[in-house]
C-alpha positions, 0 to 999 in steps of 0.5 A: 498528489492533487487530491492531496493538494486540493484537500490541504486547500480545502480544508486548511491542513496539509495532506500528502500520501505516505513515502514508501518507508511510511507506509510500510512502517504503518502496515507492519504495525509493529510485526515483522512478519510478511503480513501485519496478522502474521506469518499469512493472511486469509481473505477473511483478512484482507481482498485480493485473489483467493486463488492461491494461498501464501506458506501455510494458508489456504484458498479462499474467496476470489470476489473480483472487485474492490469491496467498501473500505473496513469490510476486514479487521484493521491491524493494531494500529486502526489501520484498515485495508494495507493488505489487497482491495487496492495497490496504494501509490507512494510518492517515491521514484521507483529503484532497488534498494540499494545496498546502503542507506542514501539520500536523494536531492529534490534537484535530482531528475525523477525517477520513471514510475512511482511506488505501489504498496499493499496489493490488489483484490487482483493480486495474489497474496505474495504482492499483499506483503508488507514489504511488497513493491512494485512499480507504475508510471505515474498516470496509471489509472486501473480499478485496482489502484488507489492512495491514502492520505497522510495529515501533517501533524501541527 
């Protein structure tokens, strides 16, 4: 989130990272299946723990690290990497999901932890679903964590 608040500085724009809903939304790219290309991925479409397979997929190749960004196919929107390489972080307090829509006040204490989307090159395909959450304290700082931005429409 400094990132985000020294870019919007720097360049006269706001930039923030994606809520929760946001990024899932822009992963699923209008699928509804567990991964934007389909029913399961490959690691000809994404990086993360080859390993092991996900439904009807196969194994595939472990590379162990990060790799550069848009080394995959993006999904139908132009969007590279929302499945592995790196978890993303979103600015939501962790919870359940509860079982009807709320809304929280910014006066409301926060949440411990915060929302990680996407999976990891270390993660098995399961955590690189769409819909795939997970937690971390805020000042987590692992080689398999990383954000993206978001640029406020004017």
């Amino acid at each position: 989130m400094e990132f985000c608040r020294r870019l919007s500085a720097e360049e006269g724009r706001q930039y923030r990272l994606p809520t929760e809903a946001e990024w899932e939304y822009a992963c699923r790219a209008g699928t509804t299946t567990p991964f934007s290309s389909g029913e399961t991925i490959s690691t000809d479409q994404a990086n993360y723990d080859g390993e092991y397979e996900y439904g009807s997929g196969v194994k595939g190749v472990f590379r162990n690290q990060t790799v550069p960004v848009a080394e995959f196919p993006p999904n139908a929107w132009g969007l590279h990497d929302m499945h592995g390489n790196v978890w993303e972080w979103c600015p939501d307090g962790y919870e359940d999901y509860p079982p009807s829509p709320v809304t929280r006040s910014a006066q409301e204490p926060p949440i411990e932890g915060r929302v990680l989307r996407g999976g990891s090159w270390r993660s098995r395909p399961r955590y690189c679903r769409c819909a795939n959450r997970v937690r971390d304290l805020e000042g987590s700082r692992l080689s398999n964590i990383g954000f993206r931005v978001v640029l406020e429409s004017d």
